[in-house]
N, C-alpha and C positions, 0 to 999 in steps of 0.2 A: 502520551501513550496511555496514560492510566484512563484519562479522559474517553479516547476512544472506546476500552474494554468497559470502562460504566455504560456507554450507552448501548454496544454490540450486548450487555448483558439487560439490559430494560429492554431492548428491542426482542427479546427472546421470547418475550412473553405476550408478545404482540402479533397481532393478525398482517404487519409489516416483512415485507420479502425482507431478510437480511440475513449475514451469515454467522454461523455460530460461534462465539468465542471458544476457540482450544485453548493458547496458554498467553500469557505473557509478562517478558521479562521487560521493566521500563525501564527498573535502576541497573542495565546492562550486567548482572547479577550472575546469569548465564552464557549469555553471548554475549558479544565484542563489541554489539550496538545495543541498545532499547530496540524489542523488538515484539509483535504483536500476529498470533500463528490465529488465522479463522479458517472455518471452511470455505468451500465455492456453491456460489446459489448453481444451482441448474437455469441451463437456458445458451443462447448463442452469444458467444461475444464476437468481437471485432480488435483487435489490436493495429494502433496507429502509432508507426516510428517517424519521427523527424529529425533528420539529421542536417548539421548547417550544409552548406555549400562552401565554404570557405574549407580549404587544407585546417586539418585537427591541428597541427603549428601554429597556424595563424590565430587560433583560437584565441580570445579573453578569457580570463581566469573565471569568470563567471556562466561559461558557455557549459551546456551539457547536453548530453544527447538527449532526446525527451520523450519517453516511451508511454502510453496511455492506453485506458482502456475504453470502447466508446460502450 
């Protein structure tokens, strides 16, 4: 976590599209997890869900639904 806000903080300063770091908590300090608040670039996005096919029961403990951004 901290890793990412070092670079979202070096990239600020650059001619690089990226988003602003607002806050973040890594030693879950604040909130319940490590958690890392930026802004949103402008422009279109696309959100892509995949969900199994398999009944959520049948699932393996390692299945999760997999939510993305393209």
């Amino acid at each position: 976590m901290t890793r990412e806000a070092a670079i979202l903080r070096l990239l600020g300063d650059t001619v690089v599209p990226a988003p602003t770091l607002v806050a973040v908590d890594a030693t879950a300090t604040y909130c319940d997890h490590p958690s890392l608040l930026m802004s949103r670039l402008p422009g279109p996005y696309a959100w892509t869900i995949r969900v199994p096919t398999v009944a959520p029961s049948r699932w393996p403990g390692n299945w999760r639904v997999s939510i993305g951004c393209r």
